[in-house]
DORODREN-637049 format. One record per atom (N, C-alpha, C, CB): residue number from 1; chain; atom name; x, y, z. Coordinates in pm, 1 decimal. Glycine has a CB too. Layout:
% DORODREN-637049
n,chain,atom,east,north,up
NUM,A,CA,X,Y,Z
...
***
This chain:
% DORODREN-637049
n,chain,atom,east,north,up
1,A,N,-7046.1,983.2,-1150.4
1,A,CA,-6986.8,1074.7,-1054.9
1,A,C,-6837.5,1043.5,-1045.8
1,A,CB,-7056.0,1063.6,-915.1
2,A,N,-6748.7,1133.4,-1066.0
2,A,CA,-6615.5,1143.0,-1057.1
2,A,C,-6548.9,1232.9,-973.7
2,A,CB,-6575.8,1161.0,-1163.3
3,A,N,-6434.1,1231.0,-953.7
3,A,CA,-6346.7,1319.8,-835.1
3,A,C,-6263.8,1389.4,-942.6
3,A,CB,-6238.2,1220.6,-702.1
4,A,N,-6316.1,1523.8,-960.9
4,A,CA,-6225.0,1652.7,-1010.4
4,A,C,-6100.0,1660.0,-1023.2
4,A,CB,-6233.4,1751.3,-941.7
5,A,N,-6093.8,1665.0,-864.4
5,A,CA,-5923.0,1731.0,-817.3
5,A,C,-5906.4,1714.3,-654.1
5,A,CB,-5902.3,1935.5,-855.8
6,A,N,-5824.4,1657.7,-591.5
6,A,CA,-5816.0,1649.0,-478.3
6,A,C,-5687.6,1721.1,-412.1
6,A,CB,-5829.7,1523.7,-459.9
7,A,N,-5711.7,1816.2,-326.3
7,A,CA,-5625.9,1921.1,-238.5
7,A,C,-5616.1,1883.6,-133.1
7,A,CB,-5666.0,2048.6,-221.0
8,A,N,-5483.4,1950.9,-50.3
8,A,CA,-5475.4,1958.5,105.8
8,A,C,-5446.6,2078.9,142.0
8,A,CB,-5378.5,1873.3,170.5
9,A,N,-5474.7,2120.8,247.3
9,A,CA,-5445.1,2273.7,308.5
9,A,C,-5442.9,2221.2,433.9
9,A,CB,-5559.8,2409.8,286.5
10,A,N,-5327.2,2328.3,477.1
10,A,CA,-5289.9,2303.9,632.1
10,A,C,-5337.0,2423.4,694.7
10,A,CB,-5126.5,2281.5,667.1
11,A,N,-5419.5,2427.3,852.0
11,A,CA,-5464.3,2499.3,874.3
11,A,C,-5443.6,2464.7,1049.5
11,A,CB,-5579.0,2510.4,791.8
12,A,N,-5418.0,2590.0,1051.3
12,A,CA,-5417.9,2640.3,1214.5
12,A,C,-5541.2,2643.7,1326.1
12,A,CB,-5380.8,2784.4,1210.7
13,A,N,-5544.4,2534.7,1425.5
13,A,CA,-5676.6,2590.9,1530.5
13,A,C,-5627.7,2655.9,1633.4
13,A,CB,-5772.2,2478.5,1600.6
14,A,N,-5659.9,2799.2,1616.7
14,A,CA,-5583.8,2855.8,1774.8
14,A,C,-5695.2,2819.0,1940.6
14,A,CB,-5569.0,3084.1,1754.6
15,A,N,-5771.5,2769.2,1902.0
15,A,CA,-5824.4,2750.8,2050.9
15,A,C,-5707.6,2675.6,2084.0
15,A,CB,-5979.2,2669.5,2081.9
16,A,N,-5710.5,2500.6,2049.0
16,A,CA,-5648.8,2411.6,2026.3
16,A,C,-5480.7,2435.9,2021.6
16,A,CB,-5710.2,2368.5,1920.0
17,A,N,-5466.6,2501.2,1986.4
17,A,CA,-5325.5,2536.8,1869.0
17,A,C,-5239.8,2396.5,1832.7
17,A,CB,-5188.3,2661.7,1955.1
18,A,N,-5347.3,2357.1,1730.4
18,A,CA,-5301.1,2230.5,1657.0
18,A,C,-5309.4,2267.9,1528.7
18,A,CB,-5380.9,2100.2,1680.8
19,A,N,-5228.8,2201.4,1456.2
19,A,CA,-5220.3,2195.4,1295.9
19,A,C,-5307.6,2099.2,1273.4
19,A,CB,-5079.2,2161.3,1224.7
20,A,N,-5394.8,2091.0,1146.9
20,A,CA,-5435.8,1988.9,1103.3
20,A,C,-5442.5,2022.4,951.2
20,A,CB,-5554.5,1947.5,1172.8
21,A,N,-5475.0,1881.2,886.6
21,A,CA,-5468.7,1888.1,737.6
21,A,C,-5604.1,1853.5,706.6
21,A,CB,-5360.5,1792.0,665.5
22,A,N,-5677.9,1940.0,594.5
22,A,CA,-5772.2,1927.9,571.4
22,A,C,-5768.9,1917.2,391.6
22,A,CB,-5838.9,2026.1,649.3
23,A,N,-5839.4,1734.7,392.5
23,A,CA,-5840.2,1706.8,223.4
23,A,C,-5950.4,1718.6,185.4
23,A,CB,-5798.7,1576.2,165.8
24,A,N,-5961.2,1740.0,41.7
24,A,CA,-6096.0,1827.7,-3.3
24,A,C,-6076.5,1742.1,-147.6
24,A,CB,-6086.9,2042.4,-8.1
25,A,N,-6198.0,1644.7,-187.2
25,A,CA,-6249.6,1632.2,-271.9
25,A,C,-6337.6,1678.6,-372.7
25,A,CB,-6261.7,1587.0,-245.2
26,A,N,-6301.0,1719.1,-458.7
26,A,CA,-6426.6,1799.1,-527.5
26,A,C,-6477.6,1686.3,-638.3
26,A,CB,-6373.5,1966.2,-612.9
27,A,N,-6584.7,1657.4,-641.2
27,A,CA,-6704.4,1573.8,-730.1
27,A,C,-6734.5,1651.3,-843.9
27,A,CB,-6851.7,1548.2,-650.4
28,A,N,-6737.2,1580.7,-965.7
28,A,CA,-6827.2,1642.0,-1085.4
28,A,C,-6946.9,1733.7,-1074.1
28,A,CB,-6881.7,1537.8,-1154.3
29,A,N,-7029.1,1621.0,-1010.5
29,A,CA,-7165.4,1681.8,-957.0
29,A,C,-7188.6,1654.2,-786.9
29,A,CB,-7299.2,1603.4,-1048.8
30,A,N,-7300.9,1722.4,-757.2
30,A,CA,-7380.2,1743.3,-635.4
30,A,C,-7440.9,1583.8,-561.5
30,A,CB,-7514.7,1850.3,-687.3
31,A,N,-7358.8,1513.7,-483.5
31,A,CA,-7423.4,1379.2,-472.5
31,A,C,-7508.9,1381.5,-391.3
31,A,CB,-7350.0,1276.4,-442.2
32,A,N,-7639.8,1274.6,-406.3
32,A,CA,-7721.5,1294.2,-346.8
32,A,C,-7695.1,1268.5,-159.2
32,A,CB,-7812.5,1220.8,-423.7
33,A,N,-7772.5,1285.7,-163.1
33,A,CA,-7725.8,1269.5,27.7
33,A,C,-7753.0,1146.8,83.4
33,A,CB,-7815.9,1372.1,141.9
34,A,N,-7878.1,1068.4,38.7
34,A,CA,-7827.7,915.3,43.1
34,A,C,-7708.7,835.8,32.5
34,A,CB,-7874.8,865.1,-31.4
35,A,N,-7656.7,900.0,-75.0
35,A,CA,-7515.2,834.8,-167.7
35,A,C,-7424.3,894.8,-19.9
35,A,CB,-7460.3,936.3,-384.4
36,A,N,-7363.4,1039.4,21.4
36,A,CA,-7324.3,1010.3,138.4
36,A,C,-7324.4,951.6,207.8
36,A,CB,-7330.2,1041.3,180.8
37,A,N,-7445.1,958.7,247.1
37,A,CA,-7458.5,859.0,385.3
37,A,C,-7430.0,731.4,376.6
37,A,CB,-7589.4,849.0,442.0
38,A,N,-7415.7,684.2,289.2
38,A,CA,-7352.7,569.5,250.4
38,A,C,-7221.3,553.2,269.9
38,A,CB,-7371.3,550.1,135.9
39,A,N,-7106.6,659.0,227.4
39,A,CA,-7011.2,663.1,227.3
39,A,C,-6966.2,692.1,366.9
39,A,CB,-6984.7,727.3,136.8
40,A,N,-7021.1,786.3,425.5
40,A,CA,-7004.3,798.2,569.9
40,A,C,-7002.7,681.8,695.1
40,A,CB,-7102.3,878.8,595.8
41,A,N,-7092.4,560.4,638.1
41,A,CA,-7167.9,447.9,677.3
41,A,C,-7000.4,343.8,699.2
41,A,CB,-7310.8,392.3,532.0
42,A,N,-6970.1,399.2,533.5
42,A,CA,-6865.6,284.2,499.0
42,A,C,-6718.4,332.6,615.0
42,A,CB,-6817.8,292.9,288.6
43,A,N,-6721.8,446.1,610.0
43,A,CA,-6600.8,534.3,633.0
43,A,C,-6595.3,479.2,860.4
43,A,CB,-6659.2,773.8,564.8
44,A,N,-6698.1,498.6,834.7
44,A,CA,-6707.2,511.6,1041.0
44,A,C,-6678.0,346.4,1064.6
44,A,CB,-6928.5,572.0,1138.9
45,A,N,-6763.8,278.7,947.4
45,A,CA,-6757.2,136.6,984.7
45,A,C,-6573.4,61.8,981.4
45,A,CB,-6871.7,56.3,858.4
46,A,N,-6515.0,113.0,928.6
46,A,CA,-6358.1,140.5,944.0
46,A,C,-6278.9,153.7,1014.3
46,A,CB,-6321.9,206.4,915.3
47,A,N,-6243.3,50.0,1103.6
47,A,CA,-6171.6,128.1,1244.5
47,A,C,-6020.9,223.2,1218.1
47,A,CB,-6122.1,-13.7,1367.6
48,A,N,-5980.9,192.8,1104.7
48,A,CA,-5800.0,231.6,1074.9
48,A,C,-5889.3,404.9,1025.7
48,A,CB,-5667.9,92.5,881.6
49,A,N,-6015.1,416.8,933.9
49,A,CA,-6061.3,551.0,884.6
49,A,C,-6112.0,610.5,1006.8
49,A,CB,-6172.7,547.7,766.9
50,A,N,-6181.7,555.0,1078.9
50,A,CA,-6226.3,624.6,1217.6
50,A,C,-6127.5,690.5,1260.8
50,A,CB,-6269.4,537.5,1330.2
51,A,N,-6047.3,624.8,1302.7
51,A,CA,-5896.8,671.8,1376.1
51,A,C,-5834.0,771.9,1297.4
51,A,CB,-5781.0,548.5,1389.8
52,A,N,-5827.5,816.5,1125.0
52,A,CA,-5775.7,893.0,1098.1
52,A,C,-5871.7,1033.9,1085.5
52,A,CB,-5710.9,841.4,1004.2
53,A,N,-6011.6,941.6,1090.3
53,A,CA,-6102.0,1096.4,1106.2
53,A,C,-6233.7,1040.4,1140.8
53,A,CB,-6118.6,1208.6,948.1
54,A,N,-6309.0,1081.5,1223.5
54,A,CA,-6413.7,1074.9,1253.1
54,A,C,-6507.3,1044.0,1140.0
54,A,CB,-6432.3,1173.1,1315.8
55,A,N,-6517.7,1165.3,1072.8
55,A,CA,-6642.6,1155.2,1001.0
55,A,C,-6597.3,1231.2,836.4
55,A,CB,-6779.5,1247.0,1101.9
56,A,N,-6630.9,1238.8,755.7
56,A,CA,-6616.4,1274.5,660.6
56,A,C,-6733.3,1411.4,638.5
56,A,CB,-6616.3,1154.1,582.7
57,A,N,-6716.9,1520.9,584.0
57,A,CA,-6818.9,1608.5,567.6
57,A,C,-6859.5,1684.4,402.4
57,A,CB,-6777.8,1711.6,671.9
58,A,N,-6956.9,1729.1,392.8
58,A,CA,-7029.4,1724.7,288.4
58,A,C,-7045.1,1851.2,253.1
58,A,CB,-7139.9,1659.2,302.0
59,A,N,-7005.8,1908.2,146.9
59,A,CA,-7038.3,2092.8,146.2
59,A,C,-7094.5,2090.4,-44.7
59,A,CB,-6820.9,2234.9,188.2
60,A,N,-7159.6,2078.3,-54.2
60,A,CA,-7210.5,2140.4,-215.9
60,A,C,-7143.9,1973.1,-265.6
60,A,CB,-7099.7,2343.6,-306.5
61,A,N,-7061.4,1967.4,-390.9
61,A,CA,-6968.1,1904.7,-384.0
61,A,C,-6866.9,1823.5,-343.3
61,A,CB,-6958.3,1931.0,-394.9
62,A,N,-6811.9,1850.9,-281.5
62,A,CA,-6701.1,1888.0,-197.1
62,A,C,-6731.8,1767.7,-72.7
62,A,CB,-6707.6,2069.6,-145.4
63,A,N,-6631.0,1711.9,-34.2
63,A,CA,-6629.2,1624.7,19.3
63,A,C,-6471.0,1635.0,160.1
63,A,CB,-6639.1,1521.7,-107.1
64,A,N,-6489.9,1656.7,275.6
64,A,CA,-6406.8,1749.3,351.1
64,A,C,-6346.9,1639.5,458.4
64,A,CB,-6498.2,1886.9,421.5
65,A,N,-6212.4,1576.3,461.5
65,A,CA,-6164.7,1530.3,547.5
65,A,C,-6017.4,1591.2,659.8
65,A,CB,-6156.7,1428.6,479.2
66,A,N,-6062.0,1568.4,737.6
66,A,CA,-5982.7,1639.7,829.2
66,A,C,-5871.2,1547.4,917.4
66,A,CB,-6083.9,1711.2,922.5
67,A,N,-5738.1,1565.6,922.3
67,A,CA,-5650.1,1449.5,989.4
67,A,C,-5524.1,1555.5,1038.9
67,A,CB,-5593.4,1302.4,861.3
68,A,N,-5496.3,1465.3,1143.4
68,A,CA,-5380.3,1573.7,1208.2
68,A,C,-5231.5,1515.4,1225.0
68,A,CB,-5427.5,1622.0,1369.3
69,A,N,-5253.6,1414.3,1168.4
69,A,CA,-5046.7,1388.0,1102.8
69,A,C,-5041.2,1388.0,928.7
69,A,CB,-4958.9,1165.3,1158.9
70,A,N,-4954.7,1467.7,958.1
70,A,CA,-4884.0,1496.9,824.3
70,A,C,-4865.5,1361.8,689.7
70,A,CB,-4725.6,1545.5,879.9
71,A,N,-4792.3,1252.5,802.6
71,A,CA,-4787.0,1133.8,765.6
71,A,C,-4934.4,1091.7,713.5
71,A,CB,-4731.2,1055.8,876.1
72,A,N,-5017.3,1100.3,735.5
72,A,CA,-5149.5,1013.9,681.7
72,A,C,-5199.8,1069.2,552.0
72,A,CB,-5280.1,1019.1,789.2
73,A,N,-5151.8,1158.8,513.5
73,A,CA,-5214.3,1269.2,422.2
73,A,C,-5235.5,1138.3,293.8
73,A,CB,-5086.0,1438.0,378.4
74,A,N,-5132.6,1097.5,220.1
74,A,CA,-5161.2,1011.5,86.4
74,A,C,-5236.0,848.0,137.0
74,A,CB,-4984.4,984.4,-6.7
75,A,N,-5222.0,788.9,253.4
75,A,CA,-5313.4,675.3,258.1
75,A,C,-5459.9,743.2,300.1
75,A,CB,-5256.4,555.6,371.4
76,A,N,-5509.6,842.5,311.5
76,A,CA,-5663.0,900.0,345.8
76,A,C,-5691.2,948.4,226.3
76,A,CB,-5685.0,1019.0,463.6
77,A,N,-5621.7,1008.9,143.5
77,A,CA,-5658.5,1058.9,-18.1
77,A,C,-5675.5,934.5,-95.4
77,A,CB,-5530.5,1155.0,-99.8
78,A,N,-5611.1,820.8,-66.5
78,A,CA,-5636.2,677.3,-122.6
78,A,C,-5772.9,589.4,-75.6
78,A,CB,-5508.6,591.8,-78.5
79,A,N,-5791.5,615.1,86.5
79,A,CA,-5904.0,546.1,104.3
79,A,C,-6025.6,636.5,72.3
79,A,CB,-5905.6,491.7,239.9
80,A,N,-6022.4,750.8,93.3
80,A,CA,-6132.1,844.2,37.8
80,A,C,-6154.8,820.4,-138.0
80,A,CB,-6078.9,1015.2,73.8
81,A,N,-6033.0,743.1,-217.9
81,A,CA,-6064.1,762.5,-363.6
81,A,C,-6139.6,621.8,-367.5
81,A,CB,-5921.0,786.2,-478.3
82,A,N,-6111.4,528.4,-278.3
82,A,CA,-6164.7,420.4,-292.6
82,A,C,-6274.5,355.9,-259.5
82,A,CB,-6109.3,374.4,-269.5
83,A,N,-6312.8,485.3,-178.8
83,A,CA,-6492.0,476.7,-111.5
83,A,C,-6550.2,542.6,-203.7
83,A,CB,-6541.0,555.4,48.4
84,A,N,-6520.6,645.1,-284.5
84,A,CA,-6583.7,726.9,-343.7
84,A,C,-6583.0,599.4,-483.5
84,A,CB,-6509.3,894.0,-348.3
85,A,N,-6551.9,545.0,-537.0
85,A,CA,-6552.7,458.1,-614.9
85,A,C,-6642.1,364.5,-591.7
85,A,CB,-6450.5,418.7,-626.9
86,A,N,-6625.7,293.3,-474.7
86,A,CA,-6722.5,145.5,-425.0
86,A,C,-6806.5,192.9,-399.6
86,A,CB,-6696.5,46.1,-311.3
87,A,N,-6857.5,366.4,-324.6
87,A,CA,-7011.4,366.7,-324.7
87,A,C,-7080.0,407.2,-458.1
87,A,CB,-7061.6,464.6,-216.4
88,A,N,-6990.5,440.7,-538.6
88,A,CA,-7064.8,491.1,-698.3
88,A,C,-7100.0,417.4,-744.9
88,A,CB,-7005.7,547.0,-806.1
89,A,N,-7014.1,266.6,-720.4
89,A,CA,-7031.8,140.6,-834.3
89,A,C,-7163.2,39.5,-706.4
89,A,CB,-6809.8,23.2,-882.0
90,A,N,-7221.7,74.5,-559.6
90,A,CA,-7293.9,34.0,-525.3
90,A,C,-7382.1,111.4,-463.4
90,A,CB,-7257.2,-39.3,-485.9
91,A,N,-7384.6,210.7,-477.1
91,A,CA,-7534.5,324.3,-463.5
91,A,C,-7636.6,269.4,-596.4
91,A,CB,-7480.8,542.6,-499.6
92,A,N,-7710.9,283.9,-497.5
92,A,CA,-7873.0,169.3,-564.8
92,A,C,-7950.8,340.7,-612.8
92,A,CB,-8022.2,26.3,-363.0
93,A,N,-7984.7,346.5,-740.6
93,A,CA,-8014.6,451.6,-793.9
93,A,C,-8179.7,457.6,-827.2
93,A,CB,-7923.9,462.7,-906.2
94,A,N,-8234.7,525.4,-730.5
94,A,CA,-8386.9,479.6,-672.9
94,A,C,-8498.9,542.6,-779.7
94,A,CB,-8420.1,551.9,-496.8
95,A,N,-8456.6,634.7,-894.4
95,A,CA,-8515.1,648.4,-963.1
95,A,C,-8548.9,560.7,-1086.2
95,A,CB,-8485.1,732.0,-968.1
96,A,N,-8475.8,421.6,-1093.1
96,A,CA,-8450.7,328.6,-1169.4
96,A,C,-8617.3,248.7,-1136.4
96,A,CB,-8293.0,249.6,-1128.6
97,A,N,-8742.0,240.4,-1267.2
97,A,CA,-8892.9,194.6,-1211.4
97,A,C,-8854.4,50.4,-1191.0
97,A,CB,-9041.0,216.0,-1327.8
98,A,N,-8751.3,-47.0,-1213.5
98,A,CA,-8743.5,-187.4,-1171.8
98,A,C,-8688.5,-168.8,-1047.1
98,A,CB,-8662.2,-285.0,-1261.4
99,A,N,-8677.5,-89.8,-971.4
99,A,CA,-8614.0,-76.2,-779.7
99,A,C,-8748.3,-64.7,-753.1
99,A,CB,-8494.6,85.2,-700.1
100,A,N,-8862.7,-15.1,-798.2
100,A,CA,-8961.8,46.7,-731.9
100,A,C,-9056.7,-66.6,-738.5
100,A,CB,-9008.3,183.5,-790.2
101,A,N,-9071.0,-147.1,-873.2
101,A,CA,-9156.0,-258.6,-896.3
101,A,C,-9064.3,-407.5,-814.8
101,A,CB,-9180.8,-269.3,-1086.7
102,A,N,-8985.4,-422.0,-760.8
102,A,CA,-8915.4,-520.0,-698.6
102,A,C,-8945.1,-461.7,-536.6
102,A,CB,-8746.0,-530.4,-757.7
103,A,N,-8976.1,-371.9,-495.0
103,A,CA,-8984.8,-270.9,-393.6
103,A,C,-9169.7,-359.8,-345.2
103,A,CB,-8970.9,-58.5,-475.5
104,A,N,-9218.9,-310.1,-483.9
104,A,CA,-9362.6,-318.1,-464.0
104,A,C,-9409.4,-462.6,-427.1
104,A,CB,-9434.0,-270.0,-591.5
105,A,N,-9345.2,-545.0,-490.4
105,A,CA,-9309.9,-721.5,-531.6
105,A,C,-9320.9,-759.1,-408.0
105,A,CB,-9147.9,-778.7,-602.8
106,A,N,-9193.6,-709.0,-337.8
106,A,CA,-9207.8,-760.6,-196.8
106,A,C,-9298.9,-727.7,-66.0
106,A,CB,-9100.1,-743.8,-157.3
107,A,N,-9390.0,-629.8,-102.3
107,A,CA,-9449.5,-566.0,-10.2
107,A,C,-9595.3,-623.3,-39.0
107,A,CB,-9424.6,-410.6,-16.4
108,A,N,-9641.9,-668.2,-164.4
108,A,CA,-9755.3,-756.9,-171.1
108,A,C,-9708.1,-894.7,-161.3
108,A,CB,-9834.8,-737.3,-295.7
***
């Protein structure tokens, strides 16, 4: 799993009437939703990523962060490239039959 192309778009909330910047990762493929939640796991557990965004969100692909200074835009495209990396290289890939027989191992 790899990162495509990464964008920002600035976008208007008129309830609010705040600007915010919204970065958009796009993935090769469709990650599983475990593999999120992982990343999400990593991202909240973060107090400096918390602070620049709550939560990270998930659309097809596509991977959706939202921040509202201008200034943060290239250190959140950096920590987002670097989670997306550490959970690829440690997402435990459950279709692998030695996870399932080490699984079983411990349960007898």
């Amino acid at each position: 799993m790899k990162v495509n192309y990464v964008s920002v778009r600035k976008e208007y909330v008129k309830k609010n009437k705040i600007e915010k910047f919204v970065i958009k990762a796009s993935l090769d493929t469709t990650p599983p939703l475990l593999w999120f939640k992982q990343l999400q796991l990593l991202w909240i557990s973060s107090p400096r990523l918390l602070k620049l965004c709550p939560e990270p969100q998930l659309k097809q692909n596509d991977i959706y962060v939202s921040i509202l200074n201008q200034e943060d835009i290239m250190d959140t495209i950096n920590a987002l490239l670097g989670l997306i990396n550490k959970t690829k290289s440690s997402f435990i890939v459950q279709d692998n039959p030695s996870f399932f027989l080490s699984i079983k191992e411990q349960i007898i």
